[in-house]
N, CA and C atoms as an extended XYZ file, in Angstrom:
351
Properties=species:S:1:pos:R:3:atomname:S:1:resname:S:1:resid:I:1 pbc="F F F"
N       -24.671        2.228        3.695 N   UNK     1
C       -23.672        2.562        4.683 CA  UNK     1
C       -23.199        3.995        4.423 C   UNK     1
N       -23.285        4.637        5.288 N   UNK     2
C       -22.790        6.044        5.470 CA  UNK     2
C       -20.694        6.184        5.268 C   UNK     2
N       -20.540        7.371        4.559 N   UNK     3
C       -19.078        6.878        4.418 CA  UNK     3
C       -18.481        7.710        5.910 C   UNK     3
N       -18.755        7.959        7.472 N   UNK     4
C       -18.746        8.388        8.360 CA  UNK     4
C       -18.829        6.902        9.453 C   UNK     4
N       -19.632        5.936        8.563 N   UNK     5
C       -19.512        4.494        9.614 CA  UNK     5
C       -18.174        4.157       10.074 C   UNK     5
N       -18.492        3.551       11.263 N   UNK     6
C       -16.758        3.099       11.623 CA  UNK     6
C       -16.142        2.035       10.892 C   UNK     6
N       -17.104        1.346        9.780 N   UNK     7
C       -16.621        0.196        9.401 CA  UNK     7
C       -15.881        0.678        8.171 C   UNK     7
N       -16.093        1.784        8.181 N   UNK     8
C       -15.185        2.089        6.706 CA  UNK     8
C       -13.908        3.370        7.376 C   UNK     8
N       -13.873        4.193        8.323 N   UNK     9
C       -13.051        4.975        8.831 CA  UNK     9
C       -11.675        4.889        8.569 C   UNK     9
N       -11.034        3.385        8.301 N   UNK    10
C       -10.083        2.719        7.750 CA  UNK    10
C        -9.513        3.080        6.528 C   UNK    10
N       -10.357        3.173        5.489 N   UNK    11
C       -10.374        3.777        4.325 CA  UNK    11
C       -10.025        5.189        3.537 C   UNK    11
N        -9.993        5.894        5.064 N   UNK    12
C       -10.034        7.225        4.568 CA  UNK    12
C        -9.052        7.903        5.729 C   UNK    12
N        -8.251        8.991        5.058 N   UNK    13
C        -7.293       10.020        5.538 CA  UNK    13
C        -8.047       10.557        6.346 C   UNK    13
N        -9.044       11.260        6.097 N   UNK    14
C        -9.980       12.730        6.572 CA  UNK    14
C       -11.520       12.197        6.423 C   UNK    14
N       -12.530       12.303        7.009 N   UNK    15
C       -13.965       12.348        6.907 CA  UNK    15
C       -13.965       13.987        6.745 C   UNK    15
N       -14.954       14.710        5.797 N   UNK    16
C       -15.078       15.870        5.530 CA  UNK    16
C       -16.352       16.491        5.731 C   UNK    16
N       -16.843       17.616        6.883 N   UNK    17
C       -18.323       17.514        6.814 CA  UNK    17
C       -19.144       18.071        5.529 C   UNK    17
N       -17.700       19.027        4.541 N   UNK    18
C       -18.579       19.882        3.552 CA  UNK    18
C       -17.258       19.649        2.306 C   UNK    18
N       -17.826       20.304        1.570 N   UNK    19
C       -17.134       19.753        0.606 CA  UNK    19
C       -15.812       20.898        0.267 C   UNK    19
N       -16.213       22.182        0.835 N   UNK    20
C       -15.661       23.122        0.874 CA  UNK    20
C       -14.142       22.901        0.974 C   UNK    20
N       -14.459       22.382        2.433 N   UNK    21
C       -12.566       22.129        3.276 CA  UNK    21
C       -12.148       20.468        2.899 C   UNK    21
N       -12.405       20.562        1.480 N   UNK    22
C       -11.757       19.106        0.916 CA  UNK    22
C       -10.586       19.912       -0.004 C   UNK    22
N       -10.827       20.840       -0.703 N   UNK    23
C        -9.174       21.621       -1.681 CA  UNK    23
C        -8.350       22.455       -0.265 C   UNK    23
N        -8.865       22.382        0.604 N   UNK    24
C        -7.704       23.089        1.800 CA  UNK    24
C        -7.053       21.964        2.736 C   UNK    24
N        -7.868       20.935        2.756 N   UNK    25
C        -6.932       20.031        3.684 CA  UNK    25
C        -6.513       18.834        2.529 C   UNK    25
N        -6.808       18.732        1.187 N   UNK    26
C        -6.014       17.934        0.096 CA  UNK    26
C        -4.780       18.642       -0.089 C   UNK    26
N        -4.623       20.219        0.233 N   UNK    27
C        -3.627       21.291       -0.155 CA  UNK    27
C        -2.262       20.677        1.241 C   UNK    27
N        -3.061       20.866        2.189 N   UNK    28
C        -2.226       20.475        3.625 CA  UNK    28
C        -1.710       19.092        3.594 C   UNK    28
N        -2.522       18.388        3.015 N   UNK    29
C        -2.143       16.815        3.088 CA  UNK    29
C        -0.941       16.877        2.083 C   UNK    29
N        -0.915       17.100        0.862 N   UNK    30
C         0.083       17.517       -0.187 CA  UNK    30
C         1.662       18.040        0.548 C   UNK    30
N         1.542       19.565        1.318 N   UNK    31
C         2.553       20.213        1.588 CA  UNK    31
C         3.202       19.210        3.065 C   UNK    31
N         2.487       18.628        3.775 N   UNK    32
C         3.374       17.454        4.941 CA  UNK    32
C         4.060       16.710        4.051 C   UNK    32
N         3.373       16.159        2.964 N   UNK    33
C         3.666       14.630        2.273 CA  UNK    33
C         4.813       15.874        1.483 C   UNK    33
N         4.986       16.519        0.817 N   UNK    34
C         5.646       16.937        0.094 CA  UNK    34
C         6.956       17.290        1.140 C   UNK    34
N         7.129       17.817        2.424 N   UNK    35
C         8.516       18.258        3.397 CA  UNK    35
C         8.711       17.360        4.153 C   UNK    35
N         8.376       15.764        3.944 N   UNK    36
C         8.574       14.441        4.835 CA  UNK    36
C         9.053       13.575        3.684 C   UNK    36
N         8.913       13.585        2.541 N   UNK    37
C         9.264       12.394        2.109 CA  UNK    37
C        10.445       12.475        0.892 C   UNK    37
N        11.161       11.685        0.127 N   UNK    38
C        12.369       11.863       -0.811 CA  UNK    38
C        11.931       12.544       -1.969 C   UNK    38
N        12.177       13.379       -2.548 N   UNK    39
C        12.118       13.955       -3.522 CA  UNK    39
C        12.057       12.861       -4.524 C   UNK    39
N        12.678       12.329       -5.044 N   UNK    40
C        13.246       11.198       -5.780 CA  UNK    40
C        11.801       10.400       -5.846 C   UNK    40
N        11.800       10.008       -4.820 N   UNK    41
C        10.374        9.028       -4.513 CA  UNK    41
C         9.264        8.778       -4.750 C   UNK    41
N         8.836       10.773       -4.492 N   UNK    42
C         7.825       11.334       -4.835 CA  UNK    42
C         7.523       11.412       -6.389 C   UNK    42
N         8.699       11.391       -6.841 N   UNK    43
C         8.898       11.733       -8.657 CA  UNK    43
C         8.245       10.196       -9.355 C   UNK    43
N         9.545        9.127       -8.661 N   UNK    44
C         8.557        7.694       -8.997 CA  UNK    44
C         7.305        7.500       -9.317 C   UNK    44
N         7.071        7.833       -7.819 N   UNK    45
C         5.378        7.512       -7.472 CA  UNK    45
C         4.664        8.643       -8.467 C   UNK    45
N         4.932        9.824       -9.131 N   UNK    46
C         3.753       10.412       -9.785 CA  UNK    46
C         4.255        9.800      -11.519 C   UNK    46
N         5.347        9.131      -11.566 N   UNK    47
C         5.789        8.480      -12.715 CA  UNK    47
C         5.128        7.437      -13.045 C   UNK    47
N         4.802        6.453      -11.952 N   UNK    48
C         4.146        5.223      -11.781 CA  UNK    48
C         2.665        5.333      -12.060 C   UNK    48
N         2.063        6.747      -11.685 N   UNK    49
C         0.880        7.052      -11.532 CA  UNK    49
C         0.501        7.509      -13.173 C   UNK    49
N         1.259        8.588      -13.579 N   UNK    50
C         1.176        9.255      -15.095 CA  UNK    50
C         1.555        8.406      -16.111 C   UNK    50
N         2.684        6.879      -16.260 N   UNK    51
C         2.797        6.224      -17.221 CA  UNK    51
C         2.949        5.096      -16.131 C   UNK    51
N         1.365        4.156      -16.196 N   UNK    52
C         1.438        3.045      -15.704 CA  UNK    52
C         1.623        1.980      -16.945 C   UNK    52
N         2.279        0.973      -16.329 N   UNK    53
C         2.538       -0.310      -18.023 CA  UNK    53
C         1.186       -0.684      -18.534 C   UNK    53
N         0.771       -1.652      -19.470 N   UNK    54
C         0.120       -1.864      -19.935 CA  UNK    54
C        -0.397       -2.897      -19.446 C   UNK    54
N        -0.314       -3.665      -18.626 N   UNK    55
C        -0.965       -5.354      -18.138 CA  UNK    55
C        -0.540       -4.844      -16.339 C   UNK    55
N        -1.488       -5.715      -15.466 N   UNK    56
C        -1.142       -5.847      -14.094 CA  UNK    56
C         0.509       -6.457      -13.746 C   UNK    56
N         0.762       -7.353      -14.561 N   UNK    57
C         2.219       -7.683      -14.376 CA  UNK    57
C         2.907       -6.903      -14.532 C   UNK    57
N         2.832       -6.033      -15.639 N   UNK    58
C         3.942       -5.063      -15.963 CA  UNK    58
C         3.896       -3.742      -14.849 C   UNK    58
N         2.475       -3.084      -14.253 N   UNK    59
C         2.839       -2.261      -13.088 CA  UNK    59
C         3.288       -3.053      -11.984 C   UNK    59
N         3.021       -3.979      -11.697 N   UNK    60
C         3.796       -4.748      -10.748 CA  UNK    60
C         5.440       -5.095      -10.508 C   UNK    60
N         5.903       -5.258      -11.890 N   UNK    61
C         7.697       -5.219      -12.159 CA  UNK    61
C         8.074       -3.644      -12.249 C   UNK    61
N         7.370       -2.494      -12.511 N   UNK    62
C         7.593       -1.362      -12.234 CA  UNK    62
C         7.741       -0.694      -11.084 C   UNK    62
N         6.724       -1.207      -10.444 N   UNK    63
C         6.974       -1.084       -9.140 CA  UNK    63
C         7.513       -1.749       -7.622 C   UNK    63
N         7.659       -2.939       -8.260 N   UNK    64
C         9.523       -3.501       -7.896 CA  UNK    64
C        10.479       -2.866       -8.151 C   UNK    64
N        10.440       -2.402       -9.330 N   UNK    65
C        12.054       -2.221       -9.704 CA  UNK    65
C        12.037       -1.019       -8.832 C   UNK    65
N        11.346        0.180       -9.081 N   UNK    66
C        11.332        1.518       -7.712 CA  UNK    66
C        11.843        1.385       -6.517 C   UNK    66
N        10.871        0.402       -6.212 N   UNK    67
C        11.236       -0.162       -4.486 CA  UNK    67
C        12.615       -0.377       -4.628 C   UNK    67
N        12.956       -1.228       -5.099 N   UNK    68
C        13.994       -2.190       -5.293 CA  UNK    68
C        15.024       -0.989       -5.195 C   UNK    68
N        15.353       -0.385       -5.865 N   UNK    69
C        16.004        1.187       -6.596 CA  UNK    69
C        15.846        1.862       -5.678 C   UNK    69
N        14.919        2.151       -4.554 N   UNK    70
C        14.673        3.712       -3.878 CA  UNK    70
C        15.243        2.686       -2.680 C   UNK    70
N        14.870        1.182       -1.948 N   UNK    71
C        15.974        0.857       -0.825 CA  UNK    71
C        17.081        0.935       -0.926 C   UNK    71
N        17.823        0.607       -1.971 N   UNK    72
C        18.945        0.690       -1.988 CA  UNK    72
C        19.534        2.016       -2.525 C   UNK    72
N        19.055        3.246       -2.333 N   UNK    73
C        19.731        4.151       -2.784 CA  UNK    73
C        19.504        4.864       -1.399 C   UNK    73
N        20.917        6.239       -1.609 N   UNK    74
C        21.415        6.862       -0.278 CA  UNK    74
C        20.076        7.769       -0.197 C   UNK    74
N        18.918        7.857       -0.596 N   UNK    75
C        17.628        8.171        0.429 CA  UNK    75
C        17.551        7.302        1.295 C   UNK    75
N        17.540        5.781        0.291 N   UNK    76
C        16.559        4.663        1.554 CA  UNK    76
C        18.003        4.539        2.666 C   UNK    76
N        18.954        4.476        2.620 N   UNK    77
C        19.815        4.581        3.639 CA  UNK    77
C        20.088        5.840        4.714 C   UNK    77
N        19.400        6.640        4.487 N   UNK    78
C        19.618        7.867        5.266 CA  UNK    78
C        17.880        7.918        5.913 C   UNK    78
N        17.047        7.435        5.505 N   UNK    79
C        15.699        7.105        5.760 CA  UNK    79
C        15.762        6.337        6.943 C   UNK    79
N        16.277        5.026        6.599 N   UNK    80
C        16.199        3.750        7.997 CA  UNK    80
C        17.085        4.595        9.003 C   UNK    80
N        18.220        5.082        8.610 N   UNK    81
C        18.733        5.623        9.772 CA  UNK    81
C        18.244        6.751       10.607 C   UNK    81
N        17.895        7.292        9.762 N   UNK    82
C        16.812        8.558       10.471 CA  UNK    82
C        15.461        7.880       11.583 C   UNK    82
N        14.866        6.837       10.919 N   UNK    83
C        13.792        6.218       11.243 CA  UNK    83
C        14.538        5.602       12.853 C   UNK    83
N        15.586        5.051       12.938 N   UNK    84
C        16.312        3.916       13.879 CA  UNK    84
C        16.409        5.181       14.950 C   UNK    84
N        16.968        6.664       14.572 N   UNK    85
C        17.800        8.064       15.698 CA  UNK    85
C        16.695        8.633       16.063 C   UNK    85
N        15.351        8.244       15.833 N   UNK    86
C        14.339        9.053       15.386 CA  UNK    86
C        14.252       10.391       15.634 C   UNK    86
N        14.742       10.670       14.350 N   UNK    87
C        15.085       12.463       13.685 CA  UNK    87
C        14.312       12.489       12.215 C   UNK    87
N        14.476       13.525       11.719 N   UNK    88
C        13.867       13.643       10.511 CA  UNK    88
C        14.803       13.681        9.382 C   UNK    88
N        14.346       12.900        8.078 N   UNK    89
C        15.463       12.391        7.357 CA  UNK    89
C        15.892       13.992        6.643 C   UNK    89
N        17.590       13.425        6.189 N   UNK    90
C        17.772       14.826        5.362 CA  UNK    90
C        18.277       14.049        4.004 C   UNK    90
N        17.261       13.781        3.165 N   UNK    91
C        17.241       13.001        1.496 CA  UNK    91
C        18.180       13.267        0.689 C   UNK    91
N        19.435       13.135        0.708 N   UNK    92
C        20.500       13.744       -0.387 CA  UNK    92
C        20.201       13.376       -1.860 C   UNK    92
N        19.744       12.116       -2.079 N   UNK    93
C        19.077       11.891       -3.681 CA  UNK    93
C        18.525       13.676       -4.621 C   UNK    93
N        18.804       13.566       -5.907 N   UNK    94
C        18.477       14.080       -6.646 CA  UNK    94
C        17.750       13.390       -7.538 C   UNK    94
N        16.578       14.552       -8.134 N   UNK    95
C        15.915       13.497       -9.498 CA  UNK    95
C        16.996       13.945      -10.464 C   UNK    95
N        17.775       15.292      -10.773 N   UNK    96
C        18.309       15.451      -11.591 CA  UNK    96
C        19.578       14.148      -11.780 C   UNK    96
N        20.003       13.545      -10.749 N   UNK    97
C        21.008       12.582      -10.428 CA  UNK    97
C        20.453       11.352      -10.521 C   UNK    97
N        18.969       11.159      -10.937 N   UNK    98
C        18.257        9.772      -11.541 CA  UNK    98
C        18.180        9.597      -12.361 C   UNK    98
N        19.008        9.308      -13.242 N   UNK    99
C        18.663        9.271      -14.584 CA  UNK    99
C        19.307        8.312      -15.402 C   UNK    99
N        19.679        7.028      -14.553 N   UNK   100
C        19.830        5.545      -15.053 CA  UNK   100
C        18.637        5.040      -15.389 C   UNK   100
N        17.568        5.050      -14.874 N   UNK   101
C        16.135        4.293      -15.131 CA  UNK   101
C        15.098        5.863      -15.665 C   UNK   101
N        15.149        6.416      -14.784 N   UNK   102
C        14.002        7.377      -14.550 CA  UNK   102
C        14.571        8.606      -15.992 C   UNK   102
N        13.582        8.740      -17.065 N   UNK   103
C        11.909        8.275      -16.961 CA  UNK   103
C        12.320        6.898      -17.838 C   UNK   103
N        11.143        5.983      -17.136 N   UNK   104
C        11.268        4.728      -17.899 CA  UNK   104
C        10.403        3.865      -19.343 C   UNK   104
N         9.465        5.433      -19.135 N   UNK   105
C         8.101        4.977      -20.337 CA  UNK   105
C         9.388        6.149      -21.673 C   UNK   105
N         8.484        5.714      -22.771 N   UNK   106
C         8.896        6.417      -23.985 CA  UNK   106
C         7.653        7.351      -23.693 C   UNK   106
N         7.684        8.356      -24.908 N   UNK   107
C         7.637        9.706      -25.098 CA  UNK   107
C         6.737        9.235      -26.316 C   UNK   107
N         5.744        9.887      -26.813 N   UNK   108
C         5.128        9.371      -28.186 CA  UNK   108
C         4.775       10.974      -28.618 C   UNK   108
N         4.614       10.602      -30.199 N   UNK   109
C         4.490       12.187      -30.903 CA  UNK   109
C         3.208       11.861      -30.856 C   UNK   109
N         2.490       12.785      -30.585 N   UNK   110
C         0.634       12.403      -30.751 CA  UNK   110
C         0.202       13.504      -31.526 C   UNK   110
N         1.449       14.811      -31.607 N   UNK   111
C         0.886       15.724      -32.888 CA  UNK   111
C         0.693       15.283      -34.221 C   UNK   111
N        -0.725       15.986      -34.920 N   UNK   112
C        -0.739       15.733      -36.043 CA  UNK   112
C         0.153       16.258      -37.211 C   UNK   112
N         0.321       15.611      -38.113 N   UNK   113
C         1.633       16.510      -39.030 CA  UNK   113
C         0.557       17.802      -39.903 C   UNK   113
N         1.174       18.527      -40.467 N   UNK   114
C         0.430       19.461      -40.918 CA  UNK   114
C         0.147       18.922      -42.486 C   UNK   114
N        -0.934       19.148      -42.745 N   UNK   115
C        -1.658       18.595      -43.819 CA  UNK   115
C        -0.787       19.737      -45.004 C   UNK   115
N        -1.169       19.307      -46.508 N   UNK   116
C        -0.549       20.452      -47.685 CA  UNK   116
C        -1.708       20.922      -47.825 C   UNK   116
N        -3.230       20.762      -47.605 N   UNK   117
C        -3.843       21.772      -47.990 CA  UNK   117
C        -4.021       23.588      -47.639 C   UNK   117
């Protein structure tokens, strides 16, 4: 199956004819997604992505608790309402102002200590 079939079209953002204009429209796809969506959100989601838990259950309660955390905070309330006036949201959340949960993984020393020789 060709990845251009319609049975897979579903699957994909962009069909690309060259490989060229895949770092210019990954760049474009980035800068929409980056001036449409919560700051805050965005931070999650590359949090979720860079320290996922260790078992399927555990990214799964991680990413509850986000959800859980990003509806009920004055993004997700200024979001539905934006969504209901249909206008474009204005995200008052800060990441600097997240910082009950977020970051939620530990930090590990992975430097080596310096040897006495």
């Amino acid at each position: 199956m060709r990845p251009d079939s319609p049975n897979l079209s579903s699957l994909y953002q962009d069909i690309l004819p060259n490989k060229e204009d895949v770092l210019p429209a990954a760049l474009s796809f980035a800068k929409t997604i980056a001036a449409t969506s919560a700051p805050v959100s965005i931070t999650y989601t590359k949090g979720l992505l860079h320290h996922p838990g260790m078992t399927i259950e555990e990214n799964h309660l991680l990413d509850s608790r986000a959800i859980k955390r990003r509806g009920a905070s004055k993004d997700g309330e200024e979001g539905l309402k934006a969504f209901m006036q249909r206008r474009s949201p204005n995200f008052p959340d800060t990441v600097s102002g997240e910082t009950s949960w977020y970051p939620w993984w530990k930090s590990r020393d992975v430097n080596q200590p310096k040897t006495k020789l």
